[in-house]
C-alpha positions in Angstrom: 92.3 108.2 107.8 90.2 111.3 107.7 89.4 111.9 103.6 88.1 114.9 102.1 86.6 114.5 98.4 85.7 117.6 96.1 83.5 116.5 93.6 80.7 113.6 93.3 80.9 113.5 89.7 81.9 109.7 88.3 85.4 109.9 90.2 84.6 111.7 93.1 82.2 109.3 93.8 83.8 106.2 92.4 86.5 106.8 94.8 84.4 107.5 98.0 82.1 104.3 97.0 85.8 102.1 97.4 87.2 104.0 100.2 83.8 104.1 102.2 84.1 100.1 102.3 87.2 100.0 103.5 86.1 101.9 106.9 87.7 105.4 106.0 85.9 108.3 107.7 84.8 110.3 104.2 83.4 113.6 103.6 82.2 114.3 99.9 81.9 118.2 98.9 79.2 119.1 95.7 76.8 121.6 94.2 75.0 118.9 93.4 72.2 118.2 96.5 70.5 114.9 94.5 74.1 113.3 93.6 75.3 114.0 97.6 71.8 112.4 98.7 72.1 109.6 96.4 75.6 108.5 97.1 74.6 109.3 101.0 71.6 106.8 101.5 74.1 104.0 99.1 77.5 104.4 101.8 78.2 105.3 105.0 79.6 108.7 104.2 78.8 112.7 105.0 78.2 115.2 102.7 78.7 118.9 102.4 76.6 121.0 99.7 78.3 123.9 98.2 81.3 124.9 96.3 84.7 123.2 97.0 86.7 126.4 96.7 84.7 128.1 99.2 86.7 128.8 102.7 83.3 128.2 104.7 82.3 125.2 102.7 85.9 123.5 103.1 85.5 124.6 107.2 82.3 123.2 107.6 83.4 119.8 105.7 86.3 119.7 108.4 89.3 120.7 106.7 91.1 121.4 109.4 91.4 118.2 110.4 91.6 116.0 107.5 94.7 114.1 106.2 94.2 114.1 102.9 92.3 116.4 100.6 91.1 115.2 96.9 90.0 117.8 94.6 87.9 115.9 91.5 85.6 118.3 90.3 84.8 119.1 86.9 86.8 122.6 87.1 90.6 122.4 87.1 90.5 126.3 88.7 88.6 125.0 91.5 90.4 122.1 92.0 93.4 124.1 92.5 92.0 127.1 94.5 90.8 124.5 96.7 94.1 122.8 97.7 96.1 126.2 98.0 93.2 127.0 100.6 93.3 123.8 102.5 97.2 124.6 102.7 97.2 128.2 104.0 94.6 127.2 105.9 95.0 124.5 107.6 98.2 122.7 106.2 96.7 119.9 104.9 99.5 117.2 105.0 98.2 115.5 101.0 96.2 117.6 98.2 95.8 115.5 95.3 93.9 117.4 92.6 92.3 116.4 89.1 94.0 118.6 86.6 93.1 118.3 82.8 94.2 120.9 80.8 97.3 120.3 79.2 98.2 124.1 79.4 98.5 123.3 83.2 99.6 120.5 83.0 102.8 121.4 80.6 103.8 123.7 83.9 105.3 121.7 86.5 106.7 124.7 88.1 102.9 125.6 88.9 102.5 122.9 91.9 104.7 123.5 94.9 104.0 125.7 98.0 105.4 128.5 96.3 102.5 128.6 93.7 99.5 126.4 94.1 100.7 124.0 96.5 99.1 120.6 95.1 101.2 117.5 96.2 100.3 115.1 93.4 98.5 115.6 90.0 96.1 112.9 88.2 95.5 113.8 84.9 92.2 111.3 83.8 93.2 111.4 80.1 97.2 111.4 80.1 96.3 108.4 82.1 93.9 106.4 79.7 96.4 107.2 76.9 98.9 105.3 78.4 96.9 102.7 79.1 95.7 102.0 75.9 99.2 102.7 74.7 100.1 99.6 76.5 97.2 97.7 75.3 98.2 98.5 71.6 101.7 97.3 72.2 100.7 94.3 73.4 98.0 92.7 71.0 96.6 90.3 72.6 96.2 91.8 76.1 93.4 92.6 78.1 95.1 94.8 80.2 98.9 95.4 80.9 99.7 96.8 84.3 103.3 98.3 85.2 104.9 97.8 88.9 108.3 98.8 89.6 109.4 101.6 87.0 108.2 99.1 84.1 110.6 95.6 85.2 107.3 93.8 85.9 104.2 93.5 84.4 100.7 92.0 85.0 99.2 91.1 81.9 95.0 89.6 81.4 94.5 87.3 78.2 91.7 85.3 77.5 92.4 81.9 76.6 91.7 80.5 73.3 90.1 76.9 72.4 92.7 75.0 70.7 95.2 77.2 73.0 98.7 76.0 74.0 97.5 75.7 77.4 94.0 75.1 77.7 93.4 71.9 79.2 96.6 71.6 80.6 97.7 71.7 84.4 99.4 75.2 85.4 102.5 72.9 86.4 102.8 72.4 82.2 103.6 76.4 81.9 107.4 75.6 82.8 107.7 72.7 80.5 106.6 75.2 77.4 109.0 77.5 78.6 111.8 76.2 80.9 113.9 79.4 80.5 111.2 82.0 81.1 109.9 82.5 84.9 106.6 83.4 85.1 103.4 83.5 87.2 99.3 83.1 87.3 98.8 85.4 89.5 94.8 84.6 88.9 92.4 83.3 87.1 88.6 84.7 86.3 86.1 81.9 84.9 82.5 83.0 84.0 83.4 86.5 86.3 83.8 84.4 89.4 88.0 83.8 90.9 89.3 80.9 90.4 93.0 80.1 92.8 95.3 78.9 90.9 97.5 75.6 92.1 99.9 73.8 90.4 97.3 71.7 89.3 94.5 73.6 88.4 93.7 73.5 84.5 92.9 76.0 81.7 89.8 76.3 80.4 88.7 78.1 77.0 87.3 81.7 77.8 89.1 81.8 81.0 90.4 85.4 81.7 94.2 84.4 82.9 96.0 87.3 84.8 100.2 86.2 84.6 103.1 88.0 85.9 106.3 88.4 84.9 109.4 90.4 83.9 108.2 92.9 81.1 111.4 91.4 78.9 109.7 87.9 78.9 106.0 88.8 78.1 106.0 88.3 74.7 107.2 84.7 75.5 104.8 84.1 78.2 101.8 85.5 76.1 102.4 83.1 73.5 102.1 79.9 75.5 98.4 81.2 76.4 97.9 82.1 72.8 98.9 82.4 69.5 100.5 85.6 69.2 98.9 88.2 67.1 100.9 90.6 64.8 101.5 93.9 65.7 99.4 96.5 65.2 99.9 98.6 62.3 96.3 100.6 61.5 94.9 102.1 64.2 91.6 104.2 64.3 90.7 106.5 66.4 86.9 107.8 66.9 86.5 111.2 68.4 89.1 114.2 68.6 88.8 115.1 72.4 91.4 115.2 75.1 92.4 111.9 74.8 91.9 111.3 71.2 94.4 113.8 70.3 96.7 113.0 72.9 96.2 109.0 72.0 96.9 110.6 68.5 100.1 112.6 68.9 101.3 109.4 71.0 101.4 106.7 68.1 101.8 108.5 65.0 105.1 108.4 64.5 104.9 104.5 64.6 101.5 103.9 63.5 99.1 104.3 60.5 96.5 106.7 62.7 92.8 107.9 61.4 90.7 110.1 63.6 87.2 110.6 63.0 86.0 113.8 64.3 82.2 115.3 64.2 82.9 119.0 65.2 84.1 120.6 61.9 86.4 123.3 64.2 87.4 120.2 66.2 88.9 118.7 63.2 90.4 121.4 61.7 92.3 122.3 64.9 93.3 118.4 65.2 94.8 118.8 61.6 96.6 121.4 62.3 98.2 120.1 65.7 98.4 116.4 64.2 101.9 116.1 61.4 101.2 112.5 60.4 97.2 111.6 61.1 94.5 111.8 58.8 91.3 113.4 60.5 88.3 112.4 58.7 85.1 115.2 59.1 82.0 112.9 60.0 80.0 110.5 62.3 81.9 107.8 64.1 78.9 105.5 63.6 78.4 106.2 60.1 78.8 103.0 57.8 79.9 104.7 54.5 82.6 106.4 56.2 83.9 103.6 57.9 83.6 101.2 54.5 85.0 104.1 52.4 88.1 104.0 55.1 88.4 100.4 55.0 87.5 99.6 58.2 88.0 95.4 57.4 92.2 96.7 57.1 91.8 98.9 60.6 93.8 96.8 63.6 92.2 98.7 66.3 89.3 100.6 66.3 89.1 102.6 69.5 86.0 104.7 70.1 87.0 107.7 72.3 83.9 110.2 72.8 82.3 111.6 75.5 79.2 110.0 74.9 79.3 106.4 75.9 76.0 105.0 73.4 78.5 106.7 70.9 81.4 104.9 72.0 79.3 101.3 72.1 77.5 101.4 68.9 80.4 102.4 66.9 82.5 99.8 68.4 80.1 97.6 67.5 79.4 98.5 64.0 83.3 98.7 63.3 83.5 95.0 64.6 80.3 94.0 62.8 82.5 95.4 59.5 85.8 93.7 59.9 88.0 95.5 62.4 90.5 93.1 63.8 90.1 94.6 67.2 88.0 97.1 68.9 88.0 99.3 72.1 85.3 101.5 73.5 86.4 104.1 76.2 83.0 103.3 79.0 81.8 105.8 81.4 78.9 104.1 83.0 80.0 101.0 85.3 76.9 99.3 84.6 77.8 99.8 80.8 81.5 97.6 81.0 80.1 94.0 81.9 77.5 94.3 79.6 79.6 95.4 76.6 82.9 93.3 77.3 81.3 90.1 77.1 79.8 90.5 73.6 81.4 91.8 70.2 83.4 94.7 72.0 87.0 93.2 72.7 88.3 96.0 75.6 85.9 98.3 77.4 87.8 100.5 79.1 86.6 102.6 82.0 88.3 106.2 83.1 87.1 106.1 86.8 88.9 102.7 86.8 92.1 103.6 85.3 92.4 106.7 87.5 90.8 105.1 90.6 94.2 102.7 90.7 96.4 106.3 90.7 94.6 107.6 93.2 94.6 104.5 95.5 98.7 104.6 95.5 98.5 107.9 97.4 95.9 107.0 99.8 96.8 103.3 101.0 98.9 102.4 104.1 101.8 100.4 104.9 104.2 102.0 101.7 101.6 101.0 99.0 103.4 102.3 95.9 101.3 101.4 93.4 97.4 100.1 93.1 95.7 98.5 90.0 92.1 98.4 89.6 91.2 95.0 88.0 87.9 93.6 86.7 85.9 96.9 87.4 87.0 97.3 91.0 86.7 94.0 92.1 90.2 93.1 92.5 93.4 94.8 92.9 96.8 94.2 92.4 99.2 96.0 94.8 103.0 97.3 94.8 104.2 97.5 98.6 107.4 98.0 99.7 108.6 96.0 102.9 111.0 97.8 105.7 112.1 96.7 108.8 113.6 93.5 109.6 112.3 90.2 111.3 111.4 91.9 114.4 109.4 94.4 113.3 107.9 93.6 110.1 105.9 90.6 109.5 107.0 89.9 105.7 110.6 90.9 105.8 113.2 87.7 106.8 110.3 85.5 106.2 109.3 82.8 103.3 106.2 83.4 101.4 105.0 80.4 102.7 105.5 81.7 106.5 103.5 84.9 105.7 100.0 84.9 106.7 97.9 86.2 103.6 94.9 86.9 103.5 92.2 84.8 101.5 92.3 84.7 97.7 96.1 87.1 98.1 98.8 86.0 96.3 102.3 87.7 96.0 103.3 87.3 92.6 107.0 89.0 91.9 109.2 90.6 94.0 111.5 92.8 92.4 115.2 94.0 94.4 117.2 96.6 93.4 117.1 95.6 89.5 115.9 92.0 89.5 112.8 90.1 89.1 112.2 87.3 91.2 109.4 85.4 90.1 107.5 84.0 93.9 107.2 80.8 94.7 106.3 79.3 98.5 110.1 79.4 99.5 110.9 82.5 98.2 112.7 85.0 101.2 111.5 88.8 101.5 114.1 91.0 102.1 114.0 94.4 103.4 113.4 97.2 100.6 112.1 94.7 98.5 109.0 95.8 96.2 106.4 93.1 96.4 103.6 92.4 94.2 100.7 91.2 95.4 97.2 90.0 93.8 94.0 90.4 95.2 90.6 88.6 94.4 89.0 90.1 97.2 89.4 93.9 97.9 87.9 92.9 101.6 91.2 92.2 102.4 92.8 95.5 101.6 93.2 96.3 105.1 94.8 93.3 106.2 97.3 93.7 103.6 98.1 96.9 103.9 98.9 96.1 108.0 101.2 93.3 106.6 103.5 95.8 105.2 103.2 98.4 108.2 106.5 98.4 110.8 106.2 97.7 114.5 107.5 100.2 116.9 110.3 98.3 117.6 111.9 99.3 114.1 112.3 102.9 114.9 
C-alpha cells in the first residue's frame, strides 16, 4: 500500500516508524528539514520538505498515486485543505485527517465530498478521554480495550502478591469462576511475553491481559485481584483540550478538581464547567495539593502539555497520598521509565491514536487495532468472509488455523454473542474475531489470514 503522511510531528512520525516495518511504501511530508532527515536515516522511508497543503508539494510526494492519504500536522486548516486537494486532484481513494478543534469537530456535516471531503476523522484528545474514561471505570485496570461495539473487552491488571491467583495454574481460573468464561489472552513478566497454557502459573507483578464479555469483567477482575472501590474523587491537572473535555465527561458522576495555571484558562474552564471546581495554581505545587486534600483524591491525572509537568506532579501527588495516579506521556522514551516506579498509568497519545489509525490502514477487514505495551503488541478485531474454500479461518477450528508465533484469538463475537476461544472452537463466516499479538512481526501474516481467495467472488 502506497501511504502518504502529512506531518512528522510525534504522530506523523509514530505512525510511519510502525508502518515502515511492516514493508509499506511511505512518503512523509514536513516543514521541518532536520525531523524529515532524522526519521529518514532511522527507516526506510522518503521524505518531501514543504507544506502539506501545497498542490506542488502533494505532486511531487506522489499524490496521484497513493491509496491512502494521512493528514497529522499540527494545523487542523491544513489538514483539511490537504485532503480536499488530494480529492479534486487526484481522487484519493482514503483521507484520514487529524482534526482537534471541537468547533470542527461539533460539524459533522463539514466532511463529505460536498464540503471538505475527509473520509475518517481522529480527534487525539476526544480519544484519550475516552480512554481514561474507561480506565476510571474500571479501577483496577491498566488498560481497557473495546472490540465489537463494547460486547468484549481486553482488560491489563497487574497481579498482586497474596492475589487469588498468583501461584496458581491458569487451568484454576474456571474453578474460581465456573459460570464466567473468560480468557488470558497474554501475559507480560519483567517486559518480556510470556504464552500462556493451561498450565502456566501467576506470578506477583506479572502484567496479565484477559478477555472477556464486558458484562463479566468485574467478575473476572476480581479473581486477579481484590477489587478496588469505585472511584469517587478525581483530580485533574491542567485545563487543556482534554482536561476540559476529561472534565465535562465525569462531572456529573464524579467529585472533579481541575488545577489550572493560566488565570484566563481557568476562568473560561469555570465558566464552561457546571459542577467542577477549577483551582488557580501550579500542578506541582505541595500546599495546593495538601490544602485540597490530595491523601482523599482517587485519581490524580496530570494532563499538561509539558510532560516533566505531567511526571513530577504525578509523582508528588503519589508521594502525598493519592490512591492512584495517571500522567498523560508524550515522549516514548518517558513511558517505561515512569510506569515502572511510583506513577500507576502512563498514558501515551501517539499510542492511543496510533491503534485508530491502524483500523483504517490494515488489510484483510481489520476493524479495529489496539496498541499495547507502547507498540509492542497489538490486539486486532478482523472480521472473516468467505467460506471453507476461500478463506482460511472460516469453517475451520482454531486449532486447524495456522497462527502465527506468539498469536492467539481470544473471543469471537457473532451477531450478539460472545464466545469465549478455546482450540475446538468453529469460525463462522461474518464472525468478528479477536486476536492477540506479542509480536507485531506478524502483522502481515495475520492480516493475509483474514484476506478472501478469488474463488469467493
Amino acid at each position: 500500500m502506497k501511504i502518504l503522511i502529512l506531518g512528522a510531528g510525534q504522530v506523523g512520525a509514530s505512525v510511519a516508524a510502525t508502518l515502515a516495518r511492516e514493508d509499506d511504501d511511505i512518503t512523509l511530508v514536513d516543514t521541518d528539514a532536520n525531523s524529515l532527515l532524522k526519521l529518514q536515516d532511522h527507516y526506510d522511508i522518503r521524505t518531501i520538505q514543504g507544506l502539506a497543503s501545497h498542490p506542488d508539494v502533494l505532486a511531487r510526494a506522489g499524490a496521484a498515486d497513493a491509496d491512502l492519504v494521512l493528514a497529522v500536522t499540527n494545523s487542523d486548516e491544513t489538514n483539511m485543505v490537504a485532503c480536499q486537494i488530494c480529492h479534486t486532484l487526484y481522487n484519493t481513494p482514503t483521507k484520514i485527517a487529524r482534526i482537534r478543534a471541537p468547533e470542527y469537530l461539533g460539524k459533522p456535516e463539514l466532511f463529505n465530498n460536498d464540503a471538505f471531503a475527509i473520509d475518517v476523522l481522529i480527534s487525539p484528545e476526544q480519544l484519550v478521554t475516552e480512554y481514561i474514561e474507561r480506565l476510571i471505570s474500571h479501577p483496577n485496570a491498566l488498560q481497557v480495550l473495546d472490540f465489537a461495539d463494547g460486547l468484549v473487552q481486553l482488560v491489563a491488571v497487574r497481579a498482586f502478591h497474596g492475589g487469588p491467583l498468583v501461584g496458581n495454574p491458569l487451568r484454576d481460573l474456571r474453578k474460581h469462576i465456573p459460570k464466567t468464561e473468560t480468557r488470558v489472552a497474554a501475559i507480560f513478566r519483567n517486559g518480556k511475553a510470556i504464552l500462556p497454557e493451561a498450565e502456566t502459573v501467576i506470578e506477583a507483578d506479572d502484567e496479565v491481559f484477559f478477555i472477556a464479555a464486558s458484562k463479566d469483567i468485574r467478575s473476572v477482575m476480581a479473581e486477579l485481584r481484590r477489587l478496588e472501590k469505585p472511584y469517587k474523587r478525581i483530580m485533574l491537572a491542567g485545563g487543556g483540550n482534554i482536561g476540559i473535555r476529561l472534565a465535562r465527561a465525569l462531572e456529573n458522576d464524579y467529585q472533579i478538581k481541575i488545577i489550572e495555571a493560566n488565570s484566563a484558562r481557568a476562568d473560561y474552564l469555570s465558566e464552561e464547567l457546571s459542577k467542577s471546581i477549577v483551582l488557580l495554581g501550579d500542578v506541582a505545587n505541595e500546599e495546593l495539593l495538601l490544602e485540597e486534600e490530595i491523601d482523599n483524591v482517587d485519581m490524580f491525572c496530570a494532563l499538561t502539555n509539558d510532560d516533566e509537568a505531567n511526571i513530577l506532579s504525578a509523582m508528588l501527588a503519589k508521594r502525598l497520598g493519592a490512591r492512584k495516579v495517571l500522567s498523560l506521556i508524550n515522549r516514548a522514551a518517558y513511558v517505561d521509565l515512569v510506569e515502572s516506579g511510583t506513577i500507576d498509568i502512563a498514558l501515551s497519545p501517539q499510542q492511543a491514536t496510533i491503534g485508530s489509525l491502524l483500523a483504517h490502514i490494515r488489510r484483510g477487514d481489520i476493524v479495529a487495532v489496539h496498541s499495547l505495551r507502547r507498540g509492542a503488541a497489538e490486539a486486532l478485531e478482523a472480521i472473516a468472509h468467505g467460506d471453507k474454500g476461500s478463506s482460511m479461518v472460516v469453517g475451520r477450528r482454531i486449532d486447524e488455523i495456522d497462527l502465527p508465533p506468539g498469536t492467539s484469538i481470544g473471543a469471537i463475537v457473532r451477531g450478539d454473542e460472545v464466545i469465549i476461544a478455546h482450540r475446538n472452537t468453529m469460525i463462522e463466516a461474518e464472525d468478528h474475531v479477536i486476536l492477540f499479538l506479542t509480536n507485531k512481526r506478524y502483522i502481515k501474516e495475520v492480516e493475509r489470514l483474514f484476506q478472501v481467495g478469488f474463488t469467493f467472488f
